[in-house]
C-alpha positions as CSV (number, residue, x, y, z in Angstrom):
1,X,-12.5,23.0,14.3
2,X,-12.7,20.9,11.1
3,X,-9.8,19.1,10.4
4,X,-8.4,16.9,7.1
5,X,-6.4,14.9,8.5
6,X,-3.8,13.6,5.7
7,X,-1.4,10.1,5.9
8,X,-0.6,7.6,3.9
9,X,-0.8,4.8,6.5
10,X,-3.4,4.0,9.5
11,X,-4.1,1.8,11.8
12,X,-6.5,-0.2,11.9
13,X,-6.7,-0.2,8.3
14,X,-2.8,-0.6,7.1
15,X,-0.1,-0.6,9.2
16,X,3.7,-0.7,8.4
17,X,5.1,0.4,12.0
18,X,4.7,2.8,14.9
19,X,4.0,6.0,12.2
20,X,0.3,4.2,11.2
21,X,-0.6,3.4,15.3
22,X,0.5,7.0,15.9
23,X,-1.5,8.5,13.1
24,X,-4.7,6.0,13.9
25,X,-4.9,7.4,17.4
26,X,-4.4,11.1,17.0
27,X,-7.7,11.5,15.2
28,X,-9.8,9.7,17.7
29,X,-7.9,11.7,20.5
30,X,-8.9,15.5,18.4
31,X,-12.7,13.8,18.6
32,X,-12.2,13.5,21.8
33,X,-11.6,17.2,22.5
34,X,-14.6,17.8,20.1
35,X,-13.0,18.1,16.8
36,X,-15.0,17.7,13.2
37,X,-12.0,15.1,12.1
38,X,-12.3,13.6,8.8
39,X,-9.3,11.2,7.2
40,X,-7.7,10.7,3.9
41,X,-6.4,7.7,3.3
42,X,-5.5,5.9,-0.2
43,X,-7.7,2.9,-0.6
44,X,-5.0,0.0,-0.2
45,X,-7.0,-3.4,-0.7
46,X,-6.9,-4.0,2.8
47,X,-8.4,-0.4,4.0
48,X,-11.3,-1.3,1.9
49,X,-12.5,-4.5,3.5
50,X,-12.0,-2.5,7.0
51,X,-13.9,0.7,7.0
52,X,-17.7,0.5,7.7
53,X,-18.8,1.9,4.4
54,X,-21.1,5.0,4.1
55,X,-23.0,7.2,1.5
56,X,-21.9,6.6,-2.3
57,X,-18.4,6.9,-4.1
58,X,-17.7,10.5,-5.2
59,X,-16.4,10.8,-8.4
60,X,-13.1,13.1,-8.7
61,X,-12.4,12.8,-12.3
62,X,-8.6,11.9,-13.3
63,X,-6.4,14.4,-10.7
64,X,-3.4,13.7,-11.9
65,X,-4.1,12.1,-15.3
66,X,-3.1,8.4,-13.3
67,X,-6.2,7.1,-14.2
68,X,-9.9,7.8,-12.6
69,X,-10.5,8.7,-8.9
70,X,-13.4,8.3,-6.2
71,X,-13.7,9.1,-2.5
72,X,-15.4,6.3,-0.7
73,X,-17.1,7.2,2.6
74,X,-17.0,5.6,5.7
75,X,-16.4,5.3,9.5
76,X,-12.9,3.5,11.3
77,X,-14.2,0.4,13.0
78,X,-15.9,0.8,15.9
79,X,-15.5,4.6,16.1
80,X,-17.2,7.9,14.9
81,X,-14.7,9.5,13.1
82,X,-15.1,9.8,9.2
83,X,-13.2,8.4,6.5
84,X,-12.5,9.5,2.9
85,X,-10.5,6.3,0.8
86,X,-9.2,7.8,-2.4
87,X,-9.8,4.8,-4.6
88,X,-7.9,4.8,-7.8
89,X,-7.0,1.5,-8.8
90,X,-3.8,2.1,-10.9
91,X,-2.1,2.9,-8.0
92,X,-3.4,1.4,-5.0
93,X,-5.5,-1.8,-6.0
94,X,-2.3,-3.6,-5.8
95,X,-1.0,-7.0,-3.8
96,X,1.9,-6.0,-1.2
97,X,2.7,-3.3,0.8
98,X,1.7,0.5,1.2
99,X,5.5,1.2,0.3
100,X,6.9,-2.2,-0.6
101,X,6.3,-4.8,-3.0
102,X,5.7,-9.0,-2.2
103,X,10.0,-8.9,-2.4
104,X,10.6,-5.5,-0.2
105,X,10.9,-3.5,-3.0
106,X,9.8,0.0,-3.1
107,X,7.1,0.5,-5.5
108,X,9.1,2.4,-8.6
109,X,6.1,4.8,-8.9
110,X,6.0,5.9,-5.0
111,X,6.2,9.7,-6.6
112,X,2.9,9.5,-8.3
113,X,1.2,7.4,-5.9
114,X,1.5,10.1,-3.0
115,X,1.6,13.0,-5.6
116,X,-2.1,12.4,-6.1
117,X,-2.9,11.9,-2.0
118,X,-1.9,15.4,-2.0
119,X,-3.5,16.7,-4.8
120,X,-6.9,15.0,-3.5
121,X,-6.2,16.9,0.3
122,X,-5.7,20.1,-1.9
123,X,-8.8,19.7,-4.2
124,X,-10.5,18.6,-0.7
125,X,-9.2,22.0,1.3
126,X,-10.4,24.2,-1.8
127,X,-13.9,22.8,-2.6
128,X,-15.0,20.3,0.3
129,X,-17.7,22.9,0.8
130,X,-19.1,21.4,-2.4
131,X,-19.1,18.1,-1.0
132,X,-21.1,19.6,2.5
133,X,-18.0,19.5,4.5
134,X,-15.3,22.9,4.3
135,X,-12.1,22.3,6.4
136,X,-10.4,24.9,8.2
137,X,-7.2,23.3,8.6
138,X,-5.6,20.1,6.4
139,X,-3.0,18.4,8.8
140,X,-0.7,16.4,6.3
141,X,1.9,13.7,7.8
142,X,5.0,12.8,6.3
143,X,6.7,12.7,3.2
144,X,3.8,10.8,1.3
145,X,1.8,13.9,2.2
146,X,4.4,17.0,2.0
147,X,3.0,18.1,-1.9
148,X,-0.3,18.7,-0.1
149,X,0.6,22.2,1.2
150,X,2.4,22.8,-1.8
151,X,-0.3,22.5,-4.1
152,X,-2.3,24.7,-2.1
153,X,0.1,27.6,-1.8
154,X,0.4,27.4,-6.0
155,X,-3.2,27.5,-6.2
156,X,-3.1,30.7,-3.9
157,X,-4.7,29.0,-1.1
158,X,-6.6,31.9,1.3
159,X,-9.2,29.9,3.3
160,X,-7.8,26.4,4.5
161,X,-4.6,26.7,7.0
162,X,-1.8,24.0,6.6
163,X,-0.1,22.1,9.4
164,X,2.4,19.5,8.7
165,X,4.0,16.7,10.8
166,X,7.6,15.6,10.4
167,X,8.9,12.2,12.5
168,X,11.8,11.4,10.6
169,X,13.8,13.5,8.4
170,X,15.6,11.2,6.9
171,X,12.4,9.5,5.2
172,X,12.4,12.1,2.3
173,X,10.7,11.3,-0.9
174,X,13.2,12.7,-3.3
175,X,12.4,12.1,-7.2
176,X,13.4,13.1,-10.5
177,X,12.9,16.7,-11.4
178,X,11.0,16.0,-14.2
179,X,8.5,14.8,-12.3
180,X,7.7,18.7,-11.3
181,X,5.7,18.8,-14.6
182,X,4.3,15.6,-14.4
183,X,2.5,16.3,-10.9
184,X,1.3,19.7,-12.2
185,X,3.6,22.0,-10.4
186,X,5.0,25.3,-11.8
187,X,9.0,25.7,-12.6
188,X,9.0,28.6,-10.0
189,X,8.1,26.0,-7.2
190,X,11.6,24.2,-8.3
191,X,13.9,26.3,-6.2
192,X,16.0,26.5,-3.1
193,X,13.0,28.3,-1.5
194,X,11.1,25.7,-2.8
195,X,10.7,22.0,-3.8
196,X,14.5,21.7,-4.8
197,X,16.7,19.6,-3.1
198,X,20.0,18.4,-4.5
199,X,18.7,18.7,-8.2
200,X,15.6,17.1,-7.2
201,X,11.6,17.3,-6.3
202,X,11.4,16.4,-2.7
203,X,7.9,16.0,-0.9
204,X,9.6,16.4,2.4
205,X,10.8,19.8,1.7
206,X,7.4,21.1,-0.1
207,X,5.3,20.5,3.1
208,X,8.4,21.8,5.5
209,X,8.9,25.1,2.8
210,X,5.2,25.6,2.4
211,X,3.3,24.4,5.3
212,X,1.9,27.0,7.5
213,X,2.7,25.6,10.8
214,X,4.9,22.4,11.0
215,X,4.9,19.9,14.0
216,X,7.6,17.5,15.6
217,X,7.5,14.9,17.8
218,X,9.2,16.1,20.7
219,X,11.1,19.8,22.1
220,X,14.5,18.4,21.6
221,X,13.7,16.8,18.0
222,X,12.6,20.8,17.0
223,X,15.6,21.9,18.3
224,X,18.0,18.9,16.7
225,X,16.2,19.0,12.8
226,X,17.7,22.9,12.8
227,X,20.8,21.8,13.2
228,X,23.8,20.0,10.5
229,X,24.7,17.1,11.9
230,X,20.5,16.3,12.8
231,X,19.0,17.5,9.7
232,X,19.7,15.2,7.0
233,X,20.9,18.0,4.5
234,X,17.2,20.2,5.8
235,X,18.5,21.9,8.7
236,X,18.8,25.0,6.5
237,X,14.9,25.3,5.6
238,X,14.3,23.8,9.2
239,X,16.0,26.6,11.0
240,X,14.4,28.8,8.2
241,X,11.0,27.9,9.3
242,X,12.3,27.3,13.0
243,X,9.3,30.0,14.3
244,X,7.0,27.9,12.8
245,X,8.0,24.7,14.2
246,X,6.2,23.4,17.5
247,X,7.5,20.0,19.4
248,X,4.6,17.6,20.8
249,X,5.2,14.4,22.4
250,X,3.1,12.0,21.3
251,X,0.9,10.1,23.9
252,X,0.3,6.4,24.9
253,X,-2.9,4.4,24.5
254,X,-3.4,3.4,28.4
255,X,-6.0,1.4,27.1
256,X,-4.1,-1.4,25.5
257,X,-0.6,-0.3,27.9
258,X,-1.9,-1.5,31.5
259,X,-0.8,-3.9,33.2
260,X,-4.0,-3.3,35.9
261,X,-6.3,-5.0,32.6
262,X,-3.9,-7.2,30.6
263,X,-5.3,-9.9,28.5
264,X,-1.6,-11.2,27.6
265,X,0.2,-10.8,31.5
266,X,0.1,-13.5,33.7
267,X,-1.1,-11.8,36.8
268,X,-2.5,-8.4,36.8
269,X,-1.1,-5.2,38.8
270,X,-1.2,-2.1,39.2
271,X,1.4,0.5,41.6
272,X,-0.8,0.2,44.6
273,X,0.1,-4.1,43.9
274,X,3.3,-4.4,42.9
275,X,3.4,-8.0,44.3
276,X,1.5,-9.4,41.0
277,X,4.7,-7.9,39.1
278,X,7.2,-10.1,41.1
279,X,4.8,-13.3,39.6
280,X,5.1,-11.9,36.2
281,X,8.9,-12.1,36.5
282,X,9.1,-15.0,37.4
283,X,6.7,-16.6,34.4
284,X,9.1,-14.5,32.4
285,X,12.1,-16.2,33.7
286,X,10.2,-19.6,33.1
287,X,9.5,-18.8,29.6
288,X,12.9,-17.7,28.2
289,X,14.6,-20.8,30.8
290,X,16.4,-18.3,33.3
291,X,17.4,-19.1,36.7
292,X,13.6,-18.7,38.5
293,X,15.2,-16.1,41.0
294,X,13.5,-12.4,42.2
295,X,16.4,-11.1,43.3
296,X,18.5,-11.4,40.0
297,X,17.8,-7.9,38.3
298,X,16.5,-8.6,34.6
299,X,16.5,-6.3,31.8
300,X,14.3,-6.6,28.6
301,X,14.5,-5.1,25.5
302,X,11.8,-5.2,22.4
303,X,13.5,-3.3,19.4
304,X,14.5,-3.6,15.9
305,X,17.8,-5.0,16.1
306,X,19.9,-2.7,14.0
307,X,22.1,0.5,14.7
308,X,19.2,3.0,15.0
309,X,17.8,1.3,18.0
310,X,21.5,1.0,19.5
311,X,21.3,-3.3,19.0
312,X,24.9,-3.3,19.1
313,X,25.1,-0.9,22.4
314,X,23.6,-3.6,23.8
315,X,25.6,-6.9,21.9
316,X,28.8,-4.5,23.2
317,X,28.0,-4.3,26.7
318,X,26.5,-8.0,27.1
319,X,29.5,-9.5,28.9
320,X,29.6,-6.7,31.3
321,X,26.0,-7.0,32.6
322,X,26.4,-10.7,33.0
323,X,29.3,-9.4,35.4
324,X,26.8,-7.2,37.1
325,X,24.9,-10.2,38.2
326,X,21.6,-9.3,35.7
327,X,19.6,-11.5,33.0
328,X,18.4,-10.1,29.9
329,X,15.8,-10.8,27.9
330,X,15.7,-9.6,23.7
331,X,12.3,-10.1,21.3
332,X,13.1,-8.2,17.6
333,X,14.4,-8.9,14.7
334,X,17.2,-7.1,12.1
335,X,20.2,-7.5,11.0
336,X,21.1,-10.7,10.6
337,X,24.7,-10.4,12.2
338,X,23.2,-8.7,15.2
339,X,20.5,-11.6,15.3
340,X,23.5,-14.5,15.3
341,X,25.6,-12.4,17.9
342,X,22.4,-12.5,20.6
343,X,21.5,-15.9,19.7
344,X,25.2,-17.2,20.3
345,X,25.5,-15.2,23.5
346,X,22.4,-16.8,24.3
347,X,24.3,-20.6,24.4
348,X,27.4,-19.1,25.8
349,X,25.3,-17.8,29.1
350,X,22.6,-20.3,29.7
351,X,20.3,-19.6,32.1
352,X,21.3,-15.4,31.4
353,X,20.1,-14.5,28.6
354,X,17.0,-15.8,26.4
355,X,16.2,-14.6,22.8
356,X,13.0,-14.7,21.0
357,X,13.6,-13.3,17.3
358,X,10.4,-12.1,15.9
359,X,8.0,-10.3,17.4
360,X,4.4,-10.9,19.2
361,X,1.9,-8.5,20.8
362,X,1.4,-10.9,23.5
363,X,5.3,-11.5,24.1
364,X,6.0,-7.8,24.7
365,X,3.8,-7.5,27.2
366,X,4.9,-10.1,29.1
367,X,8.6,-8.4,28.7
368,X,7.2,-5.2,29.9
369,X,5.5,-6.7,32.9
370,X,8.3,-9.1,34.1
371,X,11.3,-6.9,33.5
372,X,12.9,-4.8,36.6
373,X,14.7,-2.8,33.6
374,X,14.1,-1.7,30.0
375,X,16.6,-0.9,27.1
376,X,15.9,1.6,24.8
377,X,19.6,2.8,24.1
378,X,18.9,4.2,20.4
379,X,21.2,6.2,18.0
380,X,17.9,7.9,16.8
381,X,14.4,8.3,18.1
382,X,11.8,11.6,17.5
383,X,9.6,10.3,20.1
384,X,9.5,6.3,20.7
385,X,6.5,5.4,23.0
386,X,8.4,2.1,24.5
387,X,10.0,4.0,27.0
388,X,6.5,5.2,28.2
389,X,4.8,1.5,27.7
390,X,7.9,0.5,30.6
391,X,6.9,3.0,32.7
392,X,3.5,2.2,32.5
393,X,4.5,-1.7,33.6
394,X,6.8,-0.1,36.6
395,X,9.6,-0.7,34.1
396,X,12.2,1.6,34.8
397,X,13.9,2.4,31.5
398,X,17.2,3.4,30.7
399,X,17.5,5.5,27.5
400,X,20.3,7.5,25.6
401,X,19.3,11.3,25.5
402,X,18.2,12.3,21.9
403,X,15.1,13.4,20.6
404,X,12.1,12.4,23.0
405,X,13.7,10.0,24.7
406,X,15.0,12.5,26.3
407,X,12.7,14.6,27.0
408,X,10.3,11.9,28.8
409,X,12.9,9.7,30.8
410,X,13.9,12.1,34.0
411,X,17.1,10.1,35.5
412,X,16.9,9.0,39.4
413,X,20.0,11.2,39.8
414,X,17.6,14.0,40.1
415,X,15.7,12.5,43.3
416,X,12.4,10.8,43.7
417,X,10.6,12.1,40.7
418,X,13.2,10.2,38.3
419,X,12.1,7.4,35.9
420,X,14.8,6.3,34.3
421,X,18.3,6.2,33.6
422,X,19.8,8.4,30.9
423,X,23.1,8.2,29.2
424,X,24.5,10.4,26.3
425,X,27.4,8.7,24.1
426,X,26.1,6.0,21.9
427,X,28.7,3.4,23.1
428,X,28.5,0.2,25.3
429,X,30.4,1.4,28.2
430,X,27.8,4.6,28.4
431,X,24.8,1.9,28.2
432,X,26.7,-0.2,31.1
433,X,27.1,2.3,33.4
434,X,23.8,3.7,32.9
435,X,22.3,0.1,33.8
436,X,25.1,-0.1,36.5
437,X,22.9,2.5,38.2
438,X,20.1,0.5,37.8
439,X,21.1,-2.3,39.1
440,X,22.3,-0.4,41.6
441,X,19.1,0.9,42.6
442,X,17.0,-2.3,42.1
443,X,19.0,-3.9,44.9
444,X,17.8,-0.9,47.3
445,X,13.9,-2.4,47.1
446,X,12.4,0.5,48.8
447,X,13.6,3.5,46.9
448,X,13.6,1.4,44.1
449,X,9.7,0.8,44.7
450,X,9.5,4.8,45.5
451,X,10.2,5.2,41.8
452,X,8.5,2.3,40.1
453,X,5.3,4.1,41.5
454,X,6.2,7.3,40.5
455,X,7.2,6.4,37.0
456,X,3.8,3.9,36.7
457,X,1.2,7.3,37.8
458,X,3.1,9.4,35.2
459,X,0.1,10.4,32.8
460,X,0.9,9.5,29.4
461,X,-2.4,9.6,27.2
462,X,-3.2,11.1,24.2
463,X,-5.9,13.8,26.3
464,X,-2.6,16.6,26.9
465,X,-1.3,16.1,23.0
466,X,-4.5,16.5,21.5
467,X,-5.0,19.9,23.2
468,X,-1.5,20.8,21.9
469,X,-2.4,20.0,17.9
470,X,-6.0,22.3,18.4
471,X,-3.2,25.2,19.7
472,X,-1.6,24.3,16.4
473,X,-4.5,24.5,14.2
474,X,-5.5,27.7,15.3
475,X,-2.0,29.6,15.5
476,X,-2.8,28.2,11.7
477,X,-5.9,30.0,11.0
478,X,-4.9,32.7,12.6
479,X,-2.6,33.1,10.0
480,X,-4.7,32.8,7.1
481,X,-7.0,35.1,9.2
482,X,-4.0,38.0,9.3
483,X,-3.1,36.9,5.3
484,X,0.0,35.5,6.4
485,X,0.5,32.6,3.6
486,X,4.0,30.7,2.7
């Protein structure tokens, strides 16, 4: 199966959150499973000095009329998977971000920018055979890459199936109408059934309207994004295309998530030595000045601190888990009201609670492997992977039930093959009583231990999701093969 694989972020060559770690490993994991995988990726200044260059530029002409256009060849770092950078200077040769200017500022010509990624996939799905390499299926992610499937449909695409992942629905990429023309689009595309969304051209509805199969992150985020009060104004077009949608978890890199070969932990463990845990609890405690104690149940959190991740769930319930005898421990950053409120409880409960604002690579898995509990009480979350990192680290998590949260966290009510604690109101009384039960638990050491192993062996690699995207992909070609085409 040769796959394009579309995004608009990537790591290791840019990064702006979990979306480009997520879209850096899936490729390598379709390899894996013997997959022809080659990226597109716009040539951001920083992607450039990053790939391991191969072959010569390939000229592309001026797509979109933004000024001229290249492919330059190469490999990721330190893998075999290929790599096409669209290079065109005007829009990508710039200092700041992949979405942001130096002041935080979205770049005002966003719109063009990702119009012409998705004209290059297209051009690439029609003619790569000229260029020795003829996919069958371009995977686009996101909004940056929704015009992709679009353009091929328009062009009456027969040969190249479309897939398209969605992870947040309220990410969007709405412009001005206008731009229709401008982007090379007919008027007839510029419709309910269609690009048209509130008066104007949205990306994310081209590559959910158009797209011949369409991928979530998780069973209960395909079920949610059909519905009104989930959709973010798409749950019409969602539920439209709701035979089409397929919801796959997405996997963990148990390379850099284990705590049996962790460069940053104090001691390393595993669940057959659970003792070397107990030491990195109590380096924990050291570090953030809580009482040294192993009996005193403590609960870490590593979030953005702001309403999606349920911050204030936790600011709310604070008093009452001091009450409950634990420590807590919070590394993010956010809102700044939320930041003052944790960094005052902080001095009013010395010894209780320690604060790091700011994140570090190193500091989170330190929280992971010292922490008997693990917050991850959000509003809103597809598929977060930090409730599978605390399992990994025998981390028992507690969670509110939405999206892949869900799906992945079984509470302890329902016997030995729980892993976490799940609550379903977005309030700080839920998110107390469902660490009540923790706490709970932690103080009975040997069932607690029953679970801590059981949630540690869970497999969460990327080996299972893989296999899941090639189903995709074919169900895809298959229906290019029967001349089904949106």
């Amino acid at each position: 199966m040769k796959v394009l694989y579309v995004t608009s972020e990537l790591f290791p060559l840019t990064q702006t959150g979990c979306v480009g770690e997520i879209c850096g490993l899936i490729p390598l994991a379709l390899t894996d499973q013997g997959a022809d995988v080659r990226i597109l990726l716009p040539a951001y200044p920083q992607a450039v000095k990053a790939i391991r260059r191969k072959g010569k530029p390939i000229d592309l002409g001026n797509p979109l009329g933004l000024g001229a256009s290249r492919l330059i060849p190469g490999w990721l770092p330190d893998s075999s998977v290929r790599v096409w950078l669209l290079d065109c200077p005007t829009q990508y040769n710039r200092e700041g971000g992949v979405f942001l200017d130096d002041l935080g500022v979205p770049w005002p010509d966003n719109g063009h920018r990702f119009a012409l990624l998705s004209k290059v996939a297209a051009l690439l799905a029609e003619v790569g055979g000229m260029l020795g390499w003829q996919p069958d299926v371009l995977h686009a992610n996101d909004w940056t890459c929704g015009l992709a499937p679009a353009y091929l449909a328009v062009n009456g695409n027969r040969q190249c199936a479309t897939v398209f992942t969605v992870r947040d629905m309220r990410q969007q990429g709405n412009f001005d109408a206008e731009l229709l023309y401008r982007f090379g689009l007919p008027k007839s595309t510029f419709t309910m059934n269609g690009l048209e969304f509130h008066g104007r051209l949205s990306f994310l509805k081209a590559g959910l309207y158009y797209s011949g199969k369409i991928i979530t992150t998780s069973p209960s985020f395909t079920r949610e994004i059909q519905l009104k009060g989930h959709g973010e104004g798409m749950h019409g077009v969602c539920s439209l295309r709701g035979g089409d949608l397929s919801g796959i978890l997405n996997g963990l890199d148990e390379g850099e998530w284990n705590p049996g070969d962790d460069p940053h932990v104090s001691t390393r463990y595993d669940s057959d030595h659970l003792d070397g845990k107990l030491r990195n609890k109590l380096d924990l405690q050291r570090a953030f000045s809580l009482e040294s104690n192993p009996d005193i149940p403590l609960i870490g959190m590593v979030s953005h601190l702001g309403l999606d991740e349920g911050a204030d769930l936790l600011i709310a319930a604070l008093s009452g888990l001091i009450s409950a005898g634990a420590q807590i421990v919070v590394m993010g950053s956010g809102d700044k009201d939320m930041e003052h409120s944790l960094v005052m409880a902080s001095t009013t409960y010395p010894g209780r609670i320690g604060v790091h604002l700011g994140w570090e690579q190193g500091l989170h898995h330190r929280i992971l492997a010292g922490c008997d509990l693990f917050l991850v009480p959000a509003r809103f979350d597809p598929c977060a992977v930090k409730q599978y990192q605390a399992m990994r680290y025998g981390a028992l998590p507690v969670v509110r039930k939405t999206g892949g949260l869900g799906d992945t966290v079984l509470d302890t009510l329902h016997g030995e093959t729980g892993t976490g604690f799940v609550f379903n109101e977005p309030t700080g009384g839920e998110l107390m009583l469902a660490v009540s039960r923790g706490i709970n638990l932690f103080r009975n050491r040997n069932t607690w231990r029953r679970h801590q192993i059981y949630a540690m062996n869970r497999p969460w690699g990327w080996q299972d999701p893989a296999k899941s995207h090639l189903e995709i992909y074919q169900r895809a070609r298959s229906q290019i093969s029967a001349g089904i085409y949106m």
